[in-house]
PyMOL Python script that loads the backbone (N, CA, C, O; Angstrom):
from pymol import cmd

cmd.read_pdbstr("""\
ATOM      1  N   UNK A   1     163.949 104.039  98.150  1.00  0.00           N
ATOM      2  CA  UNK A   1     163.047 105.140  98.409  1.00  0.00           C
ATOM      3  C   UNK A   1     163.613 106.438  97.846  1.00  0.00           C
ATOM      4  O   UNK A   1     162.692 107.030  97.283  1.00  0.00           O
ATOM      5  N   UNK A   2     164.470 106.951  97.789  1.00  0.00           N
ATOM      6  CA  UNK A   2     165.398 108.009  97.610  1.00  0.00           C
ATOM      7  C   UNK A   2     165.713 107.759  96.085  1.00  0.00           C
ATOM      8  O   UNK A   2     166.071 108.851  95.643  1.00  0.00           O
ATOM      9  N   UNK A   3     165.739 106.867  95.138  1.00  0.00           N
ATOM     10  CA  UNK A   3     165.412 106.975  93.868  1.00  0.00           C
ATOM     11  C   UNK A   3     164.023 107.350  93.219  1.00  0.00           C
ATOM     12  O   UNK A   3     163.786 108.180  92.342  1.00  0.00           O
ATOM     13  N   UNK A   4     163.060 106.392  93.987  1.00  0.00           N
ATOM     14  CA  UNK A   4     162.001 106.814  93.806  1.00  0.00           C
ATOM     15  C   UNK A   4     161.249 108.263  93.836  1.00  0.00           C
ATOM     16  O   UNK A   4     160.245 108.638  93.230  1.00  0.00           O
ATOM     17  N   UNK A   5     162.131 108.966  94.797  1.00  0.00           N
ATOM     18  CA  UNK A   5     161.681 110.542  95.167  1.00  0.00           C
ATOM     19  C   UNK A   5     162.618 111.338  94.361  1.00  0.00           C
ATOM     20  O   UNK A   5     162.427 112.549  94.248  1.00  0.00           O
ATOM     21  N   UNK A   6     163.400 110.886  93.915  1.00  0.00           N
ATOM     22  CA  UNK A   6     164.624 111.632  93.161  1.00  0.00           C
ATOM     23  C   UNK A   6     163.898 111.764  91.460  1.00  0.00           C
ATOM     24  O   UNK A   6     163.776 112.853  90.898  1.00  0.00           O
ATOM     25  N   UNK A   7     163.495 110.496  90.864  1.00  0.00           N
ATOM     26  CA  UNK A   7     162.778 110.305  89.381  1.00  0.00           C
ATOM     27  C   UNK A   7     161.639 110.997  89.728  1.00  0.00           C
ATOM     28  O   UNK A   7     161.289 111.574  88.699  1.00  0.00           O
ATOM     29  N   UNK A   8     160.578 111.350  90.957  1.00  0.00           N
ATOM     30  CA  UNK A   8     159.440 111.915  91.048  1.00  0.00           C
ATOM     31  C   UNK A   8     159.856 112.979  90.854  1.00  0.00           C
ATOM     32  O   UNK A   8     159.011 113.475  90.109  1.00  0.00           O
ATOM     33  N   UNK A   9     160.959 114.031  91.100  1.00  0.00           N
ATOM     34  CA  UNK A   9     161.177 115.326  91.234  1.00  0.00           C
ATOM     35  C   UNK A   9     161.283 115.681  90.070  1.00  0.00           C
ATOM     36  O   UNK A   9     160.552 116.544  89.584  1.00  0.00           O
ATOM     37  N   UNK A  10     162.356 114.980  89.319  1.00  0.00           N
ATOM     38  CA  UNK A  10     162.803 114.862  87.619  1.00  0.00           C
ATOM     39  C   UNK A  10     161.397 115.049  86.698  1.00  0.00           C
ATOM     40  O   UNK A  10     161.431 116.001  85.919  1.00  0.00           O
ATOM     41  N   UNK A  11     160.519 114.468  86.708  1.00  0.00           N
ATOM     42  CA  UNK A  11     159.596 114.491  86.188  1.00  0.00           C
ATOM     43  C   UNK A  11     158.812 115.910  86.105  1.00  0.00           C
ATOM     44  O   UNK A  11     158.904 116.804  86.945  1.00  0.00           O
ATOM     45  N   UNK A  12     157.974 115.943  84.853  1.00  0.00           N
ATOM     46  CA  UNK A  12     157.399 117.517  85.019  1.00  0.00           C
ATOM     47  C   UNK A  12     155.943 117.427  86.073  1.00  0.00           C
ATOM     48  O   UNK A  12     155.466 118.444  86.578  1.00  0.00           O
ATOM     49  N   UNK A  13     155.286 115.865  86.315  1.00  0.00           N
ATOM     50  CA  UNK A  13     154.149 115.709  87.168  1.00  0.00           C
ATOM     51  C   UNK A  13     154.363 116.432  88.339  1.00  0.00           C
ATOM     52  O   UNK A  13     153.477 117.179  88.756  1.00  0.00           O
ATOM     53  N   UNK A  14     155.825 116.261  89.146  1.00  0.00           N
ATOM     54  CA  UNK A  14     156.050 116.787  90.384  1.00  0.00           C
ATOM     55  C   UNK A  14     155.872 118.624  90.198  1.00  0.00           C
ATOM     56  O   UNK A  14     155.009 119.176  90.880  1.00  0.00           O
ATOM     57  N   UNK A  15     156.533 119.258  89.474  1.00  0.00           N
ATOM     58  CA  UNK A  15     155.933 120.754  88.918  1.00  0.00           C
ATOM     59  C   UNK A  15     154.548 121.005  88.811  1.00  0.00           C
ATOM     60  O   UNK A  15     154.099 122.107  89.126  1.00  0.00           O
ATOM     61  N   UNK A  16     153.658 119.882  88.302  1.00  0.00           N
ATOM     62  CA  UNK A  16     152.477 120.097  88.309  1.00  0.00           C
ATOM     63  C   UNK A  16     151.590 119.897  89.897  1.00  0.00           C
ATOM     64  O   UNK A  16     150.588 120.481  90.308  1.00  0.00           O
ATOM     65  N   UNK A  17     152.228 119.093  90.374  1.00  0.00           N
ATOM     66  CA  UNK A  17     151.825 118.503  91.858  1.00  0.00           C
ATOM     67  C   UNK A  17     152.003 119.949  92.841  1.00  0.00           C
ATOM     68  O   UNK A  17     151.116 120.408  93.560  1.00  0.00           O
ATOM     69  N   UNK A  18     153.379 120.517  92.662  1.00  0.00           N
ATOM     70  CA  UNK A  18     153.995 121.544  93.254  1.00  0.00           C
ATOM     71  C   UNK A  18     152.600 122.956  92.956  1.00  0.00           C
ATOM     72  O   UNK A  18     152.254 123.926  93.631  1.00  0.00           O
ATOM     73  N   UNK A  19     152.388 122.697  92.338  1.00  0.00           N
ATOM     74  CA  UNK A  19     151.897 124.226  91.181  1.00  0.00           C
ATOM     75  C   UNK A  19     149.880 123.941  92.019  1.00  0.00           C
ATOM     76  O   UNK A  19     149.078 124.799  92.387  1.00  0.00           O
ATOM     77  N   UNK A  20     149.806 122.992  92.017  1.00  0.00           N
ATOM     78  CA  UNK A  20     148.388 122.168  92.528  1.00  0.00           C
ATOM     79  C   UNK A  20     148.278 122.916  93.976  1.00  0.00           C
ATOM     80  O   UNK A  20     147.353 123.646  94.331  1.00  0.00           O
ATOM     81  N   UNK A  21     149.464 122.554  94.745  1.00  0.00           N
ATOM     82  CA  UNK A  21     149.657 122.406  96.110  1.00  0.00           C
ATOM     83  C   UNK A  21     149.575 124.147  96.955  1.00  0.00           C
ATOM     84  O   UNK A  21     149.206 124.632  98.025  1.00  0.00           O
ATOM     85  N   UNK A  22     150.090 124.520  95.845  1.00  0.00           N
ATOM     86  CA  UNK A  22     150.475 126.076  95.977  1.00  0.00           C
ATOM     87  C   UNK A  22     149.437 126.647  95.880  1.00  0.00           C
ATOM     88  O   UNK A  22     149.101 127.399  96.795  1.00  0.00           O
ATOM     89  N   UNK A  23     148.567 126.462  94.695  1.00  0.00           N
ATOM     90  CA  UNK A  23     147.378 127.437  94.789  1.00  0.00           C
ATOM     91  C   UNK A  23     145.924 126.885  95.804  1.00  0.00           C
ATOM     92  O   UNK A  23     145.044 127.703  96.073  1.00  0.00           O
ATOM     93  N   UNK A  24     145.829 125.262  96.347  1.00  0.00           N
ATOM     94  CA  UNK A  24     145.167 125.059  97.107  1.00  0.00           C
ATOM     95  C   UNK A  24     145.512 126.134  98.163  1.00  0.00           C
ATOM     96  O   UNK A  24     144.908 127.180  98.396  1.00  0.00           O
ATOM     97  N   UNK A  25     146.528 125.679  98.696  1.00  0.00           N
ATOM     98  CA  UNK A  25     146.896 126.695 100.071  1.00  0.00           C
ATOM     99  C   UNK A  25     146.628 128.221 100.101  1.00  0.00           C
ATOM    100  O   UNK A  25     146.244 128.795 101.120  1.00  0.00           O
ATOM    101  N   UNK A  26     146.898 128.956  98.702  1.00  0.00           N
ATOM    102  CA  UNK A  26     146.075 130.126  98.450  1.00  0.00           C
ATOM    103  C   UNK A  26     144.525 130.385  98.953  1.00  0.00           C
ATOM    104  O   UNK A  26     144.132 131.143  99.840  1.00  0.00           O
ATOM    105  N   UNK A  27     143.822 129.560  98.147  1.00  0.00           N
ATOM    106  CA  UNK A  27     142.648 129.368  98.618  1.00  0.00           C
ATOM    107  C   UNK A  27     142.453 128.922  99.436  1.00  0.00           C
ATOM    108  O   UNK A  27     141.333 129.332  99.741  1.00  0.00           O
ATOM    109  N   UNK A  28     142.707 128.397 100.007  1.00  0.00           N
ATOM    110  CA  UNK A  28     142.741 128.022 101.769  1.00  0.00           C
ATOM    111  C   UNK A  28     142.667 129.240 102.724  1.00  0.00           C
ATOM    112  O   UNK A  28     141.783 129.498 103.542  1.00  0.00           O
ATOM    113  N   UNK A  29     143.972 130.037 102.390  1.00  0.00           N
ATOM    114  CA  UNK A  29     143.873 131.271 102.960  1.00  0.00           C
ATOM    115  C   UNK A  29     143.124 131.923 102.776  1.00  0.00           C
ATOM    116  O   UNK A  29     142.514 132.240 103.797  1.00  0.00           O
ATOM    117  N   UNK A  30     142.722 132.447 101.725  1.00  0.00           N
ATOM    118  CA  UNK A  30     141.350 133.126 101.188  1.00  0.00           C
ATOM    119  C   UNK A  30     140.224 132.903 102.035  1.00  0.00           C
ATOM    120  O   UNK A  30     139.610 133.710 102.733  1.00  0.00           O
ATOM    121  N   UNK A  31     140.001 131.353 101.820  1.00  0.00           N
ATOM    122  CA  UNK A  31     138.977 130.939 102.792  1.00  0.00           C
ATOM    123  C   UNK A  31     138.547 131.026 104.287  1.00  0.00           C
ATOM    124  O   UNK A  31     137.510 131.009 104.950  1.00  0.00           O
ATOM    125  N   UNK A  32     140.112 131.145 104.497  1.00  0.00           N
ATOM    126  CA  UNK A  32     140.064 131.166 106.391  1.00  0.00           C
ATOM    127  C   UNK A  32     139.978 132.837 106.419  1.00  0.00           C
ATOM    128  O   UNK A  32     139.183 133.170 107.298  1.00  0.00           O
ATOM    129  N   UNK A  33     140.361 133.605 105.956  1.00  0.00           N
ATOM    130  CA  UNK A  33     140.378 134.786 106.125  1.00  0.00           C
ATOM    131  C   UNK A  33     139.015 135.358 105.986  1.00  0.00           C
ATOM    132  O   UNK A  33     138.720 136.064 106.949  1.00  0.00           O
ATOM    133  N   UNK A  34     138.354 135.290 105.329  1.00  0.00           N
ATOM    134  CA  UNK A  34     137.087 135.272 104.732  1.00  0.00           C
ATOM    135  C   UNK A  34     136.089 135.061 105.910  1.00  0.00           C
ATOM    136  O   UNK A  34     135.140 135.803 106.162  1.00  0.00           O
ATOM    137  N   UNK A  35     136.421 134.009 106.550  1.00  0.00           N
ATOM    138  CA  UNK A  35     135.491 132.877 107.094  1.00  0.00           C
ATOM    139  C   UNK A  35     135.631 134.120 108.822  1.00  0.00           C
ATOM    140  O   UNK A  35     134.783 134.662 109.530  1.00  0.00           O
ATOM    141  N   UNK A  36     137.075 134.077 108.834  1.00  0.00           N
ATOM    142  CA  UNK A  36     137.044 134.815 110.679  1.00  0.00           C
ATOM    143  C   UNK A  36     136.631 136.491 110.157  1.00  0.00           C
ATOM    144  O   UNK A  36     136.188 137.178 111.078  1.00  0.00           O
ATOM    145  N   UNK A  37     136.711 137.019 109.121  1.00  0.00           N
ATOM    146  CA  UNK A  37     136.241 138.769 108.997  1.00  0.00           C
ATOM    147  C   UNK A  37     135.238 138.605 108.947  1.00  0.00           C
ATOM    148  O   UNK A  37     134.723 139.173 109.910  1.00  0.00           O
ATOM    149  N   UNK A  38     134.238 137.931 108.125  1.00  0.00           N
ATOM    150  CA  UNK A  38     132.789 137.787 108.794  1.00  0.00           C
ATOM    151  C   UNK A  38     132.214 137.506 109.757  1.00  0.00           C
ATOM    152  O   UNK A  38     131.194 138.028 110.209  1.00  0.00           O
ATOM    153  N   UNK A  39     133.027 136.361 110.293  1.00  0.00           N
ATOM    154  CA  UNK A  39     132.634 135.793 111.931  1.00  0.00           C
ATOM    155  C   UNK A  39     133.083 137.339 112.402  1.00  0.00           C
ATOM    156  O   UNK A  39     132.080 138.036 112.554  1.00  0.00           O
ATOM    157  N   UNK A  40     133.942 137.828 112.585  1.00  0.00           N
ATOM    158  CA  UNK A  40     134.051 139.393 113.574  1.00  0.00           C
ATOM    159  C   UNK A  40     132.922 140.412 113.553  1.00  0.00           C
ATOM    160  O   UNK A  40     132.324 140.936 114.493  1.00  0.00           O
ATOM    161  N   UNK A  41     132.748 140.599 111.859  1.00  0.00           N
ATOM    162  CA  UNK A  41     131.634 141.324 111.745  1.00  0.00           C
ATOM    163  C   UNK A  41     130.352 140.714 111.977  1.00  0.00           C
ATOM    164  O   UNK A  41     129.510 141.605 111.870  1.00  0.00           O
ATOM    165  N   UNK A  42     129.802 139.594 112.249  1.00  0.00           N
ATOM    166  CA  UNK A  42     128.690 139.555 112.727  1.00  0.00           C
ATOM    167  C   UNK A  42     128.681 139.412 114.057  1.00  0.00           C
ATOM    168  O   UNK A  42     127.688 139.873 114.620  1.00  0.00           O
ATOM    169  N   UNK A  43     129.786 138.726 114.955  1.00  0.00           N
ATOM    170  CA  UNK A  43     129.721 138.797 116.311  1.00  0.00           C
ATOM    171  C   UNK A  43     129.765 140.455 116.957  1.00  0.00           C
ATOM    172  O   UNK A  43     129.334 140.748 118.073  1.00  0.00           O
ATOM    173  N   UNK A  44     130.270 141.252 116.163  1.00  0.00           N
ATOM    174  CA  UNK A  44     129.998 142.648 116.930  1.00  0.00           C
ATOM    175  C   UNK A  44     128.226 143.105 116.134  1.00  0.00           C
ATOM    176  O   UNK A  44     127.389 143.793 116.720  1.00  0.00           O
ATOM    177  N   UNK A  45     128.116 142.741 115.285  1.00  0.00           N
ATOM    178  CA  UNK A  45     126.752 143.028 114.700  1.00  0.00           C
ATOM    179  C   UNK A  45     125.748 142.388 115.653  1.00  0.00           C
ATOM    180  O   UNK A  45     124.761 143.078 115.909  1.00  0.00           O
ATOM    181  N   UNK A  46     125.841 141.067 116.276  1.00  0.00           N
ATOM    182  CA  UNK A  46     124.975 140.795 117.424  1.00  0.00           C
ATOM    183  C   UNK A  46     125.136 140.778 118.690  1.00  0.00           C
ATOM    184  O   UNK A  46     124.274 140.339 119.452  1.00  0.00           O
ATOM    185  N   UNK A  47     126.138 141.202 119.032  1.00  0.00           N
ATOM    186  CA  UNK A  47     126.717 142.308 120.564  1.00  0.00           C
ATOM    187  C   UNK A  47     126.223 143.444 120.501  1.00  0.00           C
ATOM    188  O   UNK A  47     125.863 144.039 121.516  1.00  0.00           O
ATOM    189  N   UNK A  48     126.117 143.959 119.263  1.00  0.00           N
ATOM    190  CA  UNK A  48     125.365 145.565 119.817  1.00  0.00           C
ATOM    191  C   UNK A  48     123.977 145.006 119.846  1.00  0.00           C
ATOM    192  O   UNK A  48     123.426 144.883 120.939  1.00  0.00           O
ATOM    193  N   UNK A  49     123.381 144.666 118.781  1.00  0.00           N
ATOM    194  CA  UNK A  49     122.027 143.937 119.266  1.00  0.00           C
ATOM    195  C   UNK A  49     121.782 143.730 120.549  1.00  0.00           C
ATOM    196  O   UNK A  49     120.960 144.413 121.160  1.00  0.00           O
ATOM    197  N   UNK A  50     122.637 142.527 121.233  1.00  0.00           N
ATOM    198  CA  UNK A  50     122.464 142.321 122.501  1.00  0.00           C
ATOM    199  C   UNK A  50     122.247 143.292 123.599  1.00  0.00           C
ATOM    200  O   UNK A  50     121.456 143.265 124.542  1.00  0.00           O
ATOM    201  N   UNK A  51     123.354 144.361 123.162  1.00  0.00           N
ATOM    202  CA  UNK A  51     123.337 145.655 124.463  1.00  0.00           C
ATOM    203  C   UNK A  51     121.993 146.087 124.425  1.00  0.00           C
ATOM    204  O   UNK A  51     121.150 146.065 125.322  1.00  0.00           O
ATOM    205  N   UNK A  52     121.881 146.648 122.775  1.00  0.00           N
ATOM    206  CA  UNK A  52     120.130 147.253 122.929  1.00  0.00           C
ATOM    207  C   UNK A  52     119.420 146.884 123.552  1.00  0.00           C
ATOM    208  O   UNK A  52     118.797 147.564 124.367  1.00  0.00           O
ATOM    209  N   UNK A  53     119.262 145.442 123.326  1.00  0.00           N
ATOM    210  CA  UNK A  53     117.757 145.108 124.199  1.00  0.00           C
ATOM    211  C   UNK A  53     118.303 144.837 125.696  1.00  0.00           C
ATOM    212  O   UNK A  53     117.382 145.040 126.488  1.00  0.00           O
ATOM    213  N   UNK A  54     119.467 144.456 126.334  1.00  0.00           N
ATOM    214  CA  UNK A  54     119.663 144.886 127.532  1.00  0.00           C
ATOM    215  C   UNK A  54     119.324 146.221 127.937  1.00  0.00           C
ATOM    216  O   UNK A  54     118.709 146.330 128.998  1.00  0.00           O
ATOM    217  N   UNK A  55     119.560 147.070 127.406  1.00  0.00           N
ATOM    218  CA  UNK A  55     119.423 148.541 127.831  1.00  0.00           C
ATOM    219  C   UNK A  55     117.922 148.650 127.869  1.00  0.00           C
ATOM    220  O   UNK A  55     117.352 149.258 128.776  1.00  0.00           O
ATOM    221  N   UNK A  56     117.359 148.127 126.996  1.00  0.00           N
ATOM    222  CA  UNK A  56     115.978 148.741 126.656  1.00  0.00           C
ATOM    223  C   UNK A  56     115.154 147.415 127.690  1.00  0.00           C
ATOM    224  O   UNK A  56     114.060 146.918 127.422  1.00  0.00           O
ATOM    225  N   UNK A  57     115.873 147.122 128.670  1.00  0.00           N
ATOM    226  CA  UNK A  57     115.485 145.963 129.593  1.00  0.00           C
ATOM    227  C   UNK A  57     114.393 144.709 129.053  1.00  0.00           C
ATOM    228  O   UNK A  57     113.310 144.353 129.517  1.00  0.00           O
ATOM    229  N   UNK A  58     115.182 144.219 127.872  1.00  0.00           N
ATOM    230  CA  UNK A  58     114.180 142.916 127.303  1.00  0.00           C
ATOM    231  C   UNK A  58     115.368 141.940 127.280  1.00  0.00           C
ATOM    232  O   UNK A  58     115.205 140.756 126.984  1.00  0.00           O
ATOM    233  N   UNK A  59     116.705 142.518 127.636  1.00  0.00           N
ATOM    234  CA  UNK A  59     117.600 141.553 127.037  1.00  0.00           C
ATOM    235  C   UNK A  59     117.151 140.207 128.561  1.00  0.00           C
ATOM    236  O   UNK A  59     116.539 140.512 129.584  1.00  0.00           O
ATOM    237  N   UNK A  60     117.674 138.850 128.229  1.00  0.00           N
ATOM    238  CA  UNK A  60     117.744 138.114 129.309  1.00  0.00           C
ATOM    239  C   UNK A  60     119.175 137.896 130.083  1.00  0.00           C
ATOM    240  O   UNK A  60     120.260 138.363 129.735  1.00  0.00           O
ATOM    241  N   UNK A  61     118.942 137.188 131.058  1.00  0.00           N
ATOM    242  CA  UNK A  61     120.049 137.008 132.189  1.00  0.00           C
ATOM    243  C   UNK A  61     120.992 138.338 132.406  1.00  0.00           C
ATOM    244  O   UNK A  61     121.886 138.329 133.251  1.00  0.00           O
TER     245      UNK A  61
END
""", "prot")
cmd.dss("prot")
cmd.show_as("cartoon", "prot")
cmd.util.cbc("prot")
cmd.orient("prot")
């Protein structure tokens, strides 16, 4: 096993594997970051909504 992972490293595929791995996870982050600043901005975008029509006594419960 330990040869096998040793000739994988040697090789330039593993650099390319490495180089693959790295920029998924970039975009990954991108993505998650992305994904919860919008979720924030629309959950306060339909909390104030909500208050309004509470206030303006249409909201329910």
């Amino acid at each position: 096993m330990r040869r096998y992972v040793k000739r994988f490293l040697r090789r330039s595929d593993a650099a390319t594997a490495v180089e693959y791995a790295v920029l998924l996870a970039l975009i990954l982050m991108a993505v998650f970051s992305s994904i919860l600043f919008v979720g924030g901005q629309t959950g306060g975008m339909w909390g104030g909504i909500q208050n309004d029509l509470t206030s303006a006594g249409l909201g329910g419960s």
